[in-house]
Backbone atoms as SQL, in Angstrom:
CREATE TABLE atoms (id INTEGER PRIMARY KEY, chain TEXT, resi INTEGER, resn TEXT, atom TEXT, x REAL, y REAL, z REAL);
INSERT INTO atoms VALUES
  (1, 'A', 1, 'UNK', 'N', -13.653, -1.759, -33.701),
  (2, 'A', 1, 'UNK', 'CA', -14.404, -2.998, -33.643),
  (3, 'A', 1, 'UNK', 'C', -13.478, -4.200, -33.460),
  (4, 'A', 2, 'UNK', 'N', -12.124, -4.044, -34.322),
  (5, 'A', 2, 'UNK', 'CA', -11.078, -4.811, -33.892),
  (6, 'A', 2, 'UNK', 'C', -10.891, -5.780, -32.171),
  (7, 'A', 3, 'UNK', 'N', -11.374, -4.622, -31.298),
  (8, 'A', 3, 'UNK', 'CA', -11.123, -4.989, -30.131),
  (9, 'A', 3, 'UNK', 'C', -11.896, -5.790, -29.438),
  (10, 'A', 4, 'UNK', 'N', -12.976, -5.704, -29.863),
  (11, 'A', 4, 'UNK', 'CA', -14.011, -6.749, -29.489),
  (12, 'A', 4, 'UNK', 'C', -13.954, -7.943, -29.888),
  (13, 'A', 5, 'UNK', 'N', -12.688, -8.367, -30.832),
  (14, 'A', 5, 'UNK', 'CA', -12.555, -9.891, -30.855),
  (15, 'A', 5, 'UNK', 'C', -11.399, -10.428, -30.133),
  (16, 'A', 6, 'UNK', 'N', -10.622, -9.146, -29.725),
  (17, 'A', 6, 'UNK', 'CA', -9.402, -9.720, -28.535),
  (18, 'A', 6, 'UNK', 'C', -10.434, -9.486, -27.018),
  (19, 'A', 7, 'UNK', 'N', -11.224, -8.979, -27.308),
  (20, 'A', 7, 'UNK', 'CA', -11.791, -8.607, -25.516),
  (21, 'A', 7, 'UNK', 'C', -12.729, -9.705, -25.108),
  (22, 'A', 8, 'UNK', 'N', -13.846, -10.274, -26.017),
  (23, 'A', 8, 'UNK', 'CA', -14.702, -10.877, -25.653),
  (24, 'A', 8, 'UNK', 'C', -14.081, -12.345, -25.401),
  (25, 'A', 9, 'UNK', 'N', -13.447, -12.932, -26.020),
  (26, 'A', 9, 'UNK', 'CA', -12.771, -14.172, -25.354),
  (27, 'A', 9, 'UNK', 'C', -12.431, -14.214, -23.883),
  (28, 'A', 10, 'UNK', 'N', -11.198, -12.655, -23.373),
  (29, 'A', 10, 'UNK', 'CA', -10.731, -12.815, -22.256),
  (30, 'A', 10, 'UNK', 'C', -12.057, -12.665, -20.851),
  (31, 'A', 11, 'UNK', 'N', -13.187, -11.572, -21.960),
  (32, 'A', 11, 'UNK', 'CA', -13.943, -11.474, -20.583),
  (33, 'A', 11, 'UNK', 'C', -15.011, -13.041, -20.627),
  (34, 'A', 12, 'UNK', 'N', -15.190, -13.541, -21.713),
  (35, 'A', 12, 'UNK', 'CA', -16.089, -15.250, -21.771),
  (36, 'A', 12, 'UNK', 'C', -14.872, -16.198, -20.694),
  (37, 'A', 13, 'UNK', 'N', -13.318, -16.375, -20.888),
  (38, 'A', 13, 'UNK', 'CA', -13.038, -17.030, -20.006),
  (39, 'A', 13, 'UNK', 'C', -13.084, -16.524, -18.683),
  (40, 'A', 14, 'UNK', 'N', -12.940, -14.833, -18.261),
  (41, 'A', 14, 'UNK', 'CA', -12.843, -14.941, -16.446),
  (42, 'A', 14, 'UNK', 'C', -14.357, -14.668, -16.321),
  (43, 'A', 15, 'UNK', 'N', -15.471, -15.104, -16.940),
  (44, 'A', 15, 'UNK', 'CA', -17.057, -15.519, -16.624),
  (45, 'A', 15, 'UNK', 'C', -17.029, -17.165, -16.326),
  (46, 'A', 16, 'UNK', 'N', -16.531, -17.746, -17.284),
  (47, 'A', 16, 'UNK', 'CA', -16.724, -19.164, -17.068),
  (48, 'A', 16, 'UNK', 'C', -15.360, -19.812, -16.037),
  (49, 'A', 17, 'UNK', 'N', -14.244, -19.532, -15.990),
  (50, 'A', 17, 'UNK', 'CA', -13.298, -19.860, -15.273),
  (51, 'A', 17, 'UNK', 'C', -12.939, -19.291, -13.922),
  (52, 'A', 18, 'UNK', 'N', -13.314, -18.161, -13.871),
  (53, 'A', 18, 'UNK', 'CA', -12.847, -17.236, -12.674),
  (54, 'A', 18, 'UNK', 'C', -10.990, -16.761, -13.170),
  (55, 'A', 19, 'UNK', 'N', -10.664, -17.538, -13.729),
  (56, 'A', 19, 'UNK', 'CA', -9.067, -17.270, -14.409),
  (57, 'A', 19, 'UNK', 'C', -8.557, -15.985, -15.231),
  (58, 'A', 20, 'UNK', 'N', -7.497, -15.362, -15.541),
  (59, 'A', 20, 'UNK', 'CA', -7.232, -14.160, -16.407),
  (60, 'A', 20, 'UNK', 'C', -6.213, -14.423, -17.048),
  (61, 'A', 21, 'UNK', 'N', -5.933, -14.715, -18.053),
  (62, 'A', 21, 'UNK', 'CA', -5.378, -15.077, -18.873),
  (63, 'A', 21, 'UNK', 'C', -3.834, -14.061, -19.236),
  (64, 'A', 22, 'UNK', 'N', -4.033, -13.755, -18.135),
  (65, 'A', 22, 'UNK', 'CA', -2.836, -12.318, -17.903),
  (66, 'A', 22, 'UNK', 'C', -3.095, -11.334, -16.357),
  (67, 'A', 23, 'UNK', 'N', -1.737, -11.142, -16.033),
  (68, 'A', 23, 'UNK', 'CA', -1.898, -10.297, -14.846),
  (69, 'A', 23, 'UNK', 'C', -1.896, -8.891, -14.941),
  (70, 'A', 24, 'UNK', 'N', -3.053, -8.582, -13.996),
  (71, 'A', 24, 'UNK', 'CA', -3.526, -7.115, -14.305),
  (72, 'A', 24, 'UNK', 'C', -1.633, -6.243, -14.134),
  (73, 'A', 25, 'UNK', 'N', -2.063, -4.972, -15.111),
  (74, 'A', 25, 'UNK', 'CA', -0.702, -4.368, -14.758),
  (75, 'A', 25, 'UNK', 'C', -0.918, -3.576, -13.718),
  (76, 'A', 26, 'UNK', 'N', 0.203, -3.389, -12.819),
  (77, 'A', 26, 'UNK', 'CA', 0.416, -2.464, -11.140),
  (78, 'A', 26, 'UNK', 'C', 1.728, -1.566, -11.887),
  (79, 'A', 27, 'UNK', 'N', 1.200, -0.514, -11.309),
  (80, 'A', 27, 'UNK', 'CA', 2.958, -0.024, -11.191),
  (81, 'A', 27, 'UNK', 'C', 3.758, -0.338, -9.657),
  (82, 'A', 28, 'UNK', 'N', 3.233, -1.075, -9.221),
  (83, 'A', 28, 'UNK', 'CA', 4.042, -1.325, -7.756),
  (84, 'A', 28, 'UNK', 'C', 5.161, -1.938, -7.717),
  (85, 'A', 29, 'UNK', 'N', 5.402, -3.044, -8.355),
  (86, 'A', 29, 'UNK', 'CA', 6.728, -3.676, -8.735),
  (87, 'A', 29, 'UNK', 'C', 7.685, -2.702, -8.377),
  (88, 'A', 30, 'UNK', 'N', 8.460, -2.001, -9.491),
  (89, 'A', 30, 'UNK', 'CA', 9.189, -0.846, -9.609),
  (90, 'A', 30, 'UNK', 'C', 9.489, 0.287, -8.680),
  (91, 'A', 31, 'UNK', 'N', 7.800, 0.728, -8.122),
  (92, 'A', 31, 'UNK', 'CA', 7.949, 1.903, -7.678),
  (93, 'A', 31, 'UNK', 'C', 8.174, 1.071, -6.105),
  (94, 'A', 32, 'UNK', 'N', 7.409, 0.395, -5.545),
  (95, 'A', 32, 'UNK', 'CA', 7.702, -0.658, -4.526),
  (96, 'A', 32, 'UNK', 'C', 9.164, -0.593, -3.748),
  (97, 'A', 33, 'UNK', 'N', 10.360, -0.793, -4.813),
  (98, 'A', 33, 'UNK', 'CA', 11.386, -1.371, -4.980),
  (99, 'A', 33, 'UNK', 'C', 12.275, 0.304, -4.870),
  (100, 'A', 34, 'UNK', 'N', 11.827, 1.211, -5.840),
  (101, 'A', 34, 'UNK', 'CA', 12.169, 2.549, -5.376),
  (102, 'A', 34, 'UNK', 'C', 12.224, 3.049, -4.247),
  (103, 'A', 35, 'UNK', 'N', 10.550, 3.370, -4.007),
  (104, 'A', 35, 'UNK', 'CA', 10.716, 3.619, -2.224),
  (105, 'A', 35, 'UNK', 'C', 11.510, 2.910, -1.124),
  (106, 'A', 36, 'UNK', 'N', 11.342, 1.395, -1.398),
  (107, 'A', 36, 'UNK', 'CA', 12.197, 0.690, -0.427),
  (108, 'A', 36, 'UNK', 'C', 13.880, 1.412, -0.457),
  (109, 'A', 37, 'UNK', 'N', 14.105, 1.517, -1.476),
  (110, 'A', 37, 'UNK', 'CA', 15.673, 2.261, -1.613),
  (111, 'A', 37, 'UNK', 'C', 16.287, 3.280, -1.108),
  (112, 'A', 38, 'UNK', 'N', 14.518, 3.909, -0.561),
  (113, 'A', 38, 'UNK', 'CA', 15.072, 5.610, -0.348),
  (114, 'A', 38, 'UNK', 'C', 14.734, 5.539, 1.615),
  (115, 'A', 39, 'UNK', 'N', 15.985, 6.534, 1.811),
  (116, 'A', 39, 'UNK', 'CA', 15.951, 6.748, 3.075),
  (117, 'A', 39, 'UNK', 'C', 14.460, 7.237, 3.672),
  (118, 'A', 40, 'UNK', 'N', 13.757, 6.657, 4.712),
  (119, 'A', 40, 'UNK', 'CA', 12.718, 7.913, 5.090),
  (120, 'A', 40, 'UNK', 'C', 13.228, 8.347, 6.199),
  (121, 'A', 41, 'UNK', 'N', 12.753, 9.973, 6.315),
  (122, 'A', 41, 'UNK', 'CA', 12.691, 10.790, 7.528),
  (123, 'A', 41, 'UNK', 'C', 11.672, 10.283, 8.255),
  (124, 'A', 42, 'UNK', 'N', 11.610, 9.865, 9.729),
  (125, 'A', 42, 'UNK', 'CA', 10.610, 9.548, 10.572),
  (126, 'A', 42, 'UNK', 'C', 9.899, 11.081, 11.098),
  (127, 'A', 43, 'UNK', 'N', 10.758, 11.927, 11.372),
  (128, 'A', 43, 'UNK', 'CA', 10.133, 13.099, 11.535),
  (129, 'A', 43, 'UNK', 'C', 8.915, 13.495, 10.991),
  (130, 'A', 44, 'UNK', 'N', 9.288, 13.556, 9.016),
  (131, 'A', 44, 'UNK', 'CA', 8.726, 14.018, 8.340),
  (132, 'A', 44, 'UNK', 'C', 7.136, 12.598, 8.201),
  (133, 'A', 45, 'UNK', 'N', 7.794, 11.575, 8.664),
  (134, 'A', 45, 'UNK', 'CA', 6.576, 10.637, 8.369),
  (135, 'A', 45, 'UNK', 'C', 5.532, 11.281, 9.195),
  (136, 'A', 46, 'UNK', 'N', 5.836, 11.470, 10.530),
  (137, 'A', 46, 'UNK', 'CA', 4.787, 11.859, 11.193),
  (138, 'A', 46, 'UNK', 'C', 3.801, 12.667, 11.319),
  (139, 'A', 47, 'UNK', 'N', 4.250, 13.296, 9.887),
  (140, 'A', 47, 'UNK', 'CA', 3.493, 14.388, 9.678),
  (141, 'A', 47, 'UNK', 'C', 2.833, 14.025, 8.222),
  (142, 'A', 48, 'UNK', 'N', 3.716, 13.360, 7.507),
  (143, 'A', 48, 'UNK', 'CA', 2.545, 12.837, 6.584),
  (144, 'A', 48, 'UNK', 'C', 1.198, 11.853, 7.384),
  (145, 'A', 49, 'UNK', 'N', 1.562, 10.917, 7.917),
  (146, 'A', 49, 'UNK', 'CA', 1.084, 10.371, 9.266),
  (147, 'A', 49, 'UNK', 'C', -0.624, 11.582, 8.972),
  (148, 'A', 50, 'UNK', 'N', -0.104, 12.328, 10.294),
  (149, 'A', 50, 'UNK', 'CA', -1.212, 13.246, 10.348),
  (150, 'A', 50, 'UNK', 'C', -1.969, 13.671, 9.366),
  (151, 'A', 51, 'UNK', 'N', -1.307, 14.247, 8.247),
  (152, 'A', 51, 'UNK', 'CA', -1.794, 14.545, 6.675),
  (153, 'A', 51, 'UNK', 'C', -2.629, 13.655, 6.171),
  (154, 'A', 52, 'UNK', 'N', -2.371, 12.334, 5.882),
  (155, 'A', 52, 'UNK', 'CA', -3.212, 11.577, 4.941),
  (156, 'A', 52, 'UNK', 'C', -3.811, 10.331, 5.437),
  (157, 'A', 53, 'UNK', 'N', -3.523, 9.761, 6.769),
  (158, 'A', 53, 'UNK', 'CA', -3.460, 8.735, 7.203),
  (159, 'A', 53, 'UNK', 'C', -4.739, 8.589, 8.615),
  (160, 'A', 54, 'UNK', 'N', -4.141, 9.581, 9.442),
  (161, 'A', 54, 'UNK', 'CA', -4.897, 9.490, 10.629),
  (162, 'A', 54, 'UNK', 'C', -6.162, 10.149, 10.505),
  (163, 'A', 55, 'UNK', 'N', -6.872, 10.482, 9.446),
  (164, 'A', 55, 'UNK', 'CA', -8.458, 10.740, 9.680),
  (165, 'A', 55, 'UNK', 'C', -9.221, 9.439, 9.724),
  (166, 'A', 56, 'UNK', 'N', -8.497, 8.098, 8.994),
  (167, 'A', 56, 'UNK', 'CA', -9.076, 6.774, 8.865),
  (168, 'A', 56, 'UNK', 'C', -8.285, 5.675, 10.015),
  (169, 'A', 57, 'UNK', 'N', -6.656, 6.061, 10.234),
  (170, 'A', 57, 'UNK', 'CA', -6.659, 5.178, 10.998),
  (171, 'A', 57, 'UNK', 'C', -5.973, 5.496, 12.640),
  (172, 'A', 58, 'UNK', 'N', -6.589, 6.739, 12.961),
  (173, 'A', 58, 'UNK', 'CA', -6.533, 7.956, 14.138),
  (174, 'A', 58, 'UNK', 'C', -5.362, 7.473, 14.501),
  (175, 'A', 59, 'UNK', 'N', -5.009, 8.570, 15.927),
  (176, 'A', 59, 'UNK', 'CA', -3.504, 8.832, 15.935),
  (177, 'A', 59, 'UNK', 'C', -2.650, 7.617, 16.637),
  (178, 'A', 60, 'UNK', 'N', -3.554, 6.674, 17.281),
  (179, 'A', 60, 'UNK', 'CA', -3.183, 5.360, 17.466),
  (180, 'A', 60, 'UNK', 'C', -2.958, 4.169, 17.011),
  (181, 'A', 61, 'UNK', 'N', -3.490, 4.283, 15.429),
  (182, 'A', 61, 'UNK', 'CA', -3.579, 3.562, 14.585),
  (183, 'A', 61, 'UNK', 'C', -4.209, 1.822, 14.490),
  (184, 'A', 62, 'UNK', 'N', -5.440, 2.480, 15.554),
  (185, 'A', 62, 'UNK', 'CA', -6.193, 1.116, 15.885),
  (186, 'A', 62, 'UNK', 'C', -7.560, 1.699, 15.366),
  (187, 'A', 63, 'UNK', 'N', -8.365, 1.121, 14.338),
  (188, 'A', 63, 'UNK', 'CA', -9.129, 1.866, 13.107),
  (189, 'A', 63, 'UNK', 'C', -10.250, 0.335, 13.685),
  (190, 'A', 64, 'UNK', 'N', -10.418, -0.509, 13.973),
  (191, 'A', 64, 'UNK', 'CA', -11.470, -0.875, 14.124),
  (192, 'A', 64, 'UNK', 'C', -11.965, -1.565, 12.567),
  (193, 'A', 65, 'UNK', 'N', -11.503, -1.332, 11.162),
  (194, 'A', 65, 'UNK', 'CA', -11.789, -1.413, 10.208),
  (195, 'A', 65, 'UNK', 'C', -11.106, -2.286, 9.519),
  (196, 'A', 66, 'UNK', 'N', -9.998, -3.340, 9.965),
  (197, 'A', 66, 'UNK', 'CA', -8.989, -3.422, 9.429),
  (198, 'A', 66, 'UNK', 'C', -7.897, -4.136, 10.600),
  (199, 'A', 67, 'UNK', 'N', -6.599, -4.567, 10.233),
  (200, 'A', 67, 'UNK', 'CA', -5.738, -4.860, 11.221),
  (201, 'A', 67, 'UNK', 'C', -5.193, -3.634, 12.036),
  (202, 'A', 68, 'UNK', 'N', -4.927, -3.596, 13.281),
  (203, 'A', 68, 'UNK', 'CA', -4.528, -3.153, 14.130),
  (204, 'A', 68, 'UNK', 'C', -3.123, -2.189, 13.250),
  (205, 'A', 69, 'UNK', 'N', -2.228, -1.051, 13.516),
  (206, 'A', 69, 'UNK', 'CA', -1.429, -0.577, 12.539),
  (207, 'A', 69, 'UNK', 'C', -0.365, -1.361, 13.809),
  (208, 'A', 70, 'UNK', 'N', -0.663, -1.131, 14.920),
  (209, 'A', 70, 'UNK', 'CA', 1.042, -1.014, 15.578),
  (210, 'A', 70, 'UNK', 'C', 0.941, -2.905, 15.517),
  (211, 'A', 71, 'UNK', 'N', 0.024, -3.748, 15.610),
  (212, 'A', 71, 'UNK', 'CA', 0.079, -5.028, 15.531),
  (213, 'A', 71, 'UNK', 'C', 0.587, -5.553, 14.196),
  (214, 'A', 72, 'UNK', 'N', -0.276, -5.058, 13.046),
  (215, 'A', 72, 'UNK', 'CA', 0.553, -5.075, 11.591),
  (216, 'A', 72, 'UNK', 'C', 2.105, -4.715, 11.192),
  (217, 'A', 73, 'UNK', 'N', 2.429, -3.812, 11.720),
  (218, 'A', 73, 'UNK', 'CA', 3.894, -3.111, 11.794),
  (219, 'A', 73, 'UNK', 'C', 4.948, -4.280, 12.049),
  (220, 'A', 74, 'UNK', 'N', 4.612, -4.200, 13.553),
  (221, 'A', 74, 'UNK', 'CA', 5.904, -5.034, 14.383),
  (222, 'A', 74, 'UNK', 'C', 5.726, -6.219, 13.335),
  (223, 'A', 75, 'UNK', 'N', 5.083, -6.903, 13.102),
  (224, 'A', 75, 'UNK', 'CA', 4.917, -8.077, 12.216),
  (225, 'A', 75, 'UNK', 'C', 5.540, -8.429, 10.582),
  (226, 'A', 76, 'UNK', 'N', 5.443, -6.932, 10.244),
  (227, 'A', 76, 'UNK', 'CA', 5.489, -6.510, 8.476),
  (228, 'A', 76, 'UNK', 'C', 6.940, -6.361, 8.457),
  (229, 'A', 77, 'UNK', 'N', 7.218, -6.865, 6.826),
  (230, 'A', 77, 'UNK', 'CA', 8.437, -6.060, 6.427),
  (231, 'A', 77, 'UNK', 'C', 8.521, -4.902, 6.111),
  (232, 'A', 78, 'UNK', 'N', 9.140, -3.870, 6.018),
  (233, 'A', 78, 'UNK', 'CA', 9.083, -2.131, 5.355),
  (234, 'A', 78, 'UNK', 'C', 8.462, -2.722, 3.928),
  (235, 'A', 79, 'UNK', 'N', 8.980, -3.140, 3.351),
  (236, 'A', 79, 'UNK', 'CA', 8.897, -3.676, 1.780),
  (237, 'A', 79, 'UNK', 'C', 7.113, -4.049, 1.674),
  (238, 'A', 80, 'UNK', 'N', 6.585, -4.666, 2.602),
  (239, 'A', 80, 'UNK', 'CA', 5.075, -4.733, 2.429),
  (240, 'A', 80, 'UNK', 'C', 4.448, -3.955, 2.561),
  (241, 'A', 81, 'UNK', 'N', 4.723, -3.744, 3.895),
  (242, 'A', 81, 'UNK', 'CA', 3.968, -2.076, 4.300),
  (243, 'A', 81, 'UNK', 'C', 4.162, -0.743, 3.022),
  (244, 'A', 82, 'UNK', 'N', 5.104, -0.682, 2.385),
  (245, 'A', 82, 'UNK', 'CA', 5.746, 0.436, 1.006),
  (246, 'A', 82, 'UNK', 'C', 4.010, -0.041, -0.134),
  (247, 'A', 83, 'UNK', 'N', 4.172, -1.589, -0.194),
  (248, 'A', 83, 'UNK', 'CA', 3.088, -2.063, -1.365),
  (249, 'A', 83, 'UNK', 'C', 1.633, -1.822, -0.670),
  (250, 'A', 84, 'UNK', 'N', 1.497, -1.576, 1.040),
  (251, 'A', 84, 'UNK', 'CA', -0.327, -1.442, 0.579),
  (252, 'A', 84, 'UNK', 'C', -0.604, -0.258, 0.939),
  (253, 'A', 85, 'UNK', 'N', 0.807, 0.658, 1.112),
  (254, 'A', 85, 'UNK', 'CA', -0.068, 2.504, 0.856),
  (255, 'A', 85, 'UNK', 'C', 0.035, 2.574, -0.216),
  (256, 'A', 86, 'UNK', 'N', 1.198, 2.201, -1.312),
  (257, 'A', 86, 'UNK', 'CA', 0.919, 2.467, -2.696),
  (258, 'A', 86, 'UNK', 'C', -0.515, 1.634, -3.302),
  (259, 'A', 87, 'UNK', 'N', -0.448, 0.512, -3.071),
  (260, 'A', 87, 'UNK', 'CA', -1.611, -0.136, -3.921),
  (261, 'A', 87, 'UNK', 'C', -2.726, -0.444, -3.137),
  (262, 'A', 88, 'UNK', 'N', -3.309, -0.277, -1.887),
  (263, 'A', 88, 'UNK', 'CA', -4.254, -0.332, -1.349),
  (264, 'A', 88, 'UNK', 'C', -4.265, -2.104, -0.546),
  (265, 'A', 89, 'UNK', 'N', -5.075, -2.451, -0.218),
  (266, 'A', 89, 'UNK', 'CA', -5.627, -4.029, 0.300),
  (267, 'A', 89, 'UNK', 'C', -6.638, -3.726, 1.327),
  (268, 'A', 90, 'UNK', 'N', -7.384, -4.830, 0.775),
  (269, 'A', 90, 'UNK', 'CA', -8.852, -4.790, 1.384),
  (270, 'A', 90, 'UNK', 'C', -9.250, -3.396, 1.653),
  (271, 'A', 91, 'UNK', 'N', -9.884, -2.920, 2.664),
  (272, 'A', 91, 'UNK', 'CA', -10.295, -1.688, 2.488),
  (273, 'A', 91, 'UNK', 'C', -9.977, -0.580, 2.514),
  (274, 'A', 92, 'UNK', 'N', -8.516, -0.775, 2.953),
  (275, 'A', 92, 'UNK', 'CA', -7.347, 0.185, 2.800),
  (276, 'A', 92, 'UNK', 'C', -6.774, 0.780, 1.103),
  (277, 'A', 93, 'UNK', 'N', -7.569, 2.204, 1.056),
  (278, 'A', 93, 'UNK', 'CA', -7.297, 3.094, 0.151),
  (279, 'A', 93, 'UNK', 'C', -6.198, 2.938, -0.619),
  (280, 'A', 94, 'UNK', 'N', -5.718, 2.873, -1.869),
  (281, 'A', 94, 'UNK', 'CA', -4.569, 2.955, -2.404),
  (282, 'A', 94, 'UNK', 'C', -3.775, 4.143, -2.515),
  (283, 'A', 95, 'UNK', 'N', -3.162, 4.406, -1.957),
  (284, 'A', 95, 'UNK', 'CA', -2.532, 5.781, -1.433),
  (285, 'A', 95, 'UNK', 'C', -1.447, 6.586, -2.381),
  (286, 'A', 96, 'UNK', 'N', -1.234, 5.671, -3.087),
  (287, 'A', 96, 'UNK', 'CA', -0.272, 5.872, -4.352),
  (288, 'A', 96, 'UNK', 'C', -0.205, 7.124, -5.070),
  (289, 'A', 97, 'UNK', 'N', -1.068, 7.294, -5.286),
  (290, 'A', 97, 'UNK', 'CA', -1.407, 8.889, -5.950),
  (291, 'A', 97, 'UNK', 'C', -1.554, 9.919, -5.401),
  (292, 'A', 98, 'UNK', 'N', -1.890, 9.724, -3.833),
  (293, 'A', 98, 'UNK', 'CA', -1.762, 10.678, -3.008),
  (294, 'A', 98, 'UNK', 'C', -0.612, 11.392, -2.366),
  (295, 'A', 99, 'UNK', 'N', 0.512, 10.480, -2.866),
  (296, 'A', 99, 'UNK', 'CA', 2.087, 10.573, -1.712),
  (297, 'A', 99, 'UNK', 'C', 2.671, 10.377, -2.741),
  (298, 'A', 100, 'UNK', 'N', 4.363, 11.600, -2.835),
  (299, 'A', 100, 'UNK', 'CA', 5.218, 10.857, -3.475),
  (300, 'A', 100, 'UNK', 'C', 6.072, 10.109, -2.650),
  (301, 'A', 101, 'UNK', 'N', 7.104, 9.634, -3.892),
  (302, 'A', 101, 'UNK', 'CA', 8.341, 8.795, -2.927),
  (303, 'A', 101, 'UNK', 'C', 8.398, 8.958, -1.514),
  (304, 'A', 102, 'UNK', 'N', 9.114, 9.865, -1.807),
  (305, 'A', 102, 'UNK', 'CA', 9.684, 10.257, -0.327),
  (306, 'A', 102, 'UNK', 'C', 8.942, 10.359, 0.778),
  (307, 'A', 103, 'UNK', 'N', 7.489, 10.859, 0.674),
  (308, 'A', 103, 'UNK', 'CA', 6.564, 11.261, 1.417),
  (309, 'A', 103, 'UNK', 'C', 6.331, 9.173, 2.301),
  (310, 'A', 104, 'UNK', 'N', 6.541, 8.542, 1.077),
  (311, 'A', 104, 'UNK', 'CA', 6.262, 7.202, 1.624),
  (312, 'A', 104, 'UNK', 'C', 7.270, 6.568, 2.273),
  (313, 'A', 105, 'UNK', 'N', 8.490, 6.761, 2.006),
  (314, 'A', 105, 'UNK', 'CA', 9.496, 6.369, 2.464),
  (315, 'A', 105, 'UNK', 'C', 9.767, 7.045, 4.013),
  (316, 'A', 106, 'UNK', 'N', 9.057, 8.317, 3.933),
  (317, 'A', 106, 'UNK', 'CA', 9.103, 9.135, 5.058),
  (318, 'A', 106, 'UNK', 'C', 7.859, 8.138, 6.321),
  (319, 'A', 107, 'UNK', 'N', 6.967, 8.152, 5.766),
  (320, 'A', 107, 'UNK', 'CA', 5.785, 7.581, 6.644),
  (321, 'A', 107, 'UNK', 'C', 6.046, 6.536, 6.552),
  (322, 'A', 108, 'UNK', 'N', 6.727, 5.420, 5.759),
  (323, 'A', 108, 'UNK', 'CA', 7.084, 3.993, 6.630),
  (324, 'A', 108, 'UNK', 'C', 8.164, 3.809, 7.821),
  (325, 'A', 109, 'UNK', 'N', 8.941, 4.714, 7.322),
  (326, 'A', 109, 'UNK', 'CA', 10.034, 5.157, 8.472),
  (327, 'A', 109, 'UNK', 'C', 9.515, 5.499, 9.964),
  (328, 'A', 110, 'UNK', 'N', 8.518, 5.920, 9.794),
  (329, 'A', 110, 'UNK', 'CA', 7.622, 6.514, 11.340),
  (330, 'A', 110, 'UNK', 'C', 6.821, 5.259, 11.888),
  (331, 'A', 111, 'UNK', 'N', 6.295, 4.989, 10.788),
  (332, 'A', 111, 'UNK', 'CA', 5.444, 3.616, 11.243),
  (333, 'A', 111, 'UNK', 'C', 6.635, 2.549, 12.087),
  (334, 'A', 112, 'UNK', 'N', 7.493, 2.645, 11.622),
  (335, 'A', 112, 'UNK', 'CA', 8.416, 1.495, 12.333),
  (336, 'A', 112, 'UNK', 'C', 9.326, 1.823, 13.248),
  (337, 'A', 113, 'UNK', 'N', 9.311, 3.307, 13.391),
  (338, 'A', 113, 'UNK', 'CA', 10.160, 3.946, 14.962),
  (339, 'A', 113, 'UNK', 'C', 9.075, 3.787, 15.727),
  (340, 'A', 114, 'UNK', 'N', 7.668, 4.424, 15.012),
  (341, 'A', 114, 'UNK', 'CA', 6.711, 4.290, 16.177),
  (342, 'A', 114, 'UNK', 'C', 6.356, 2.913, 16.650),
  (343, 'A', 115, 'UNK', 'N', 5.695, 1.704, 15.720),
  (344, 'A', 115, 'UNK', 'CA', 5.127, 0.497, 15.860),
  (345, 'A', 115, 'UNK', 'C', 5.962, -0.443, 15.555),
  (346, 'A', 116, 'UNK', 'N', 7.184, -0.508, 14.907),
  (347, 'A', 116, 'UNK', 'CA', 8.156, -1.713, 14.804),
  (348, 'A', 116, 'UNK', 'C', 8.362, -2.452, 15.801),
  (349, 'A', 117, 'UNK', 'N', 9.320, -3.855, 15.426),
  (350, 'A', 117, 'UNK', 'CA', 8.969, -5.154, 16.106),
  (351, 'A', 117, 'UNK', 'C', 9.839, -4.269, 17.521),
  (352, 'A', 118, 'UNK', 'N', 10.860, -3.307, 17.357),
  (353, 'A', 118, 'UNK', 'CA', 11.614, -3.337, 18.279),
  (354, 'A', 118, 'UNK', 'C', 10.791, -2.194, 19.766),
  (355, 'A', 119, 'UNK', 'N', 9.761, -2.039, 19.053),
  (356, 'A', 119, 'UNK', 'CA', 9.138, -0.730, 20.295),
  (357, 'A', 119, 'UNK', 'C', 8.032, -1.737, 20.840),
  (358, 'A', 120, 'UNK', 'N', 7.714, -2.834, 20.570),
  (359, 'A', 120, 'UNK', 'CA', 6.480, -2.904, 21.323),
  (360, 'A', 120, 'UNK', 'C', 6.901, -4.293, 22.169);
């Protein structure tokens, strides 16, 4: 019952304020910062690629749903692109749980041999 006098304040202010009185916790920070560290195989991306990716954003990566992938790419840092397969944005799935490290480090690596600023 304790908790209902730390909870009901925070949820009465983001009703009346729209504000949160604290930022939700991510594990992205950290893990973000991991993947960025680790080498990816482009090879192997391309096949995660195929695995988890291209039923939503097919093998061209123009999904109709969302930004363009090879237009997003050339544009993105690795470091952003790492934060919205792990944590999702807008309607893009949070992928985090689906892939480890490497698997991500592997498929950003592909994304940017394939769609980076320097191929298109």
């Amino acid at each position: 019952m304790r908790w209902i006098t730390v909870l009901l304040p925070v949820i009465w202010m983001a009703c009346e304020t729209g504000e949160y009185p604290f930022e939700p916790a991510t594990e992205s920070g950290d893990r973000v910062q991991r993947v960025g560290d680790i080498e990816g195989d482009p090879t192997f991306g391309r096949q995660v690629y195929a695995d988890q990716c291209q039923a939503c954003h097919r093998e061209d990566g123009i999904t109709g749903l969302g930004p363009d992938l090879p237009g997003y790419v050339s544009g993105a840092a690795p470091i952003d692109v790492i934060n919205i397969v792990i944590e999702g944005q807008g309607r893009m799935t949070a992928m985090g749980t689906a892939m480890n490290d490497q698997q991500i480090a592997d498929l950003v690596a592909w994304l940017f041999e394939e769609w980076g600023p320097d191929t298109l």
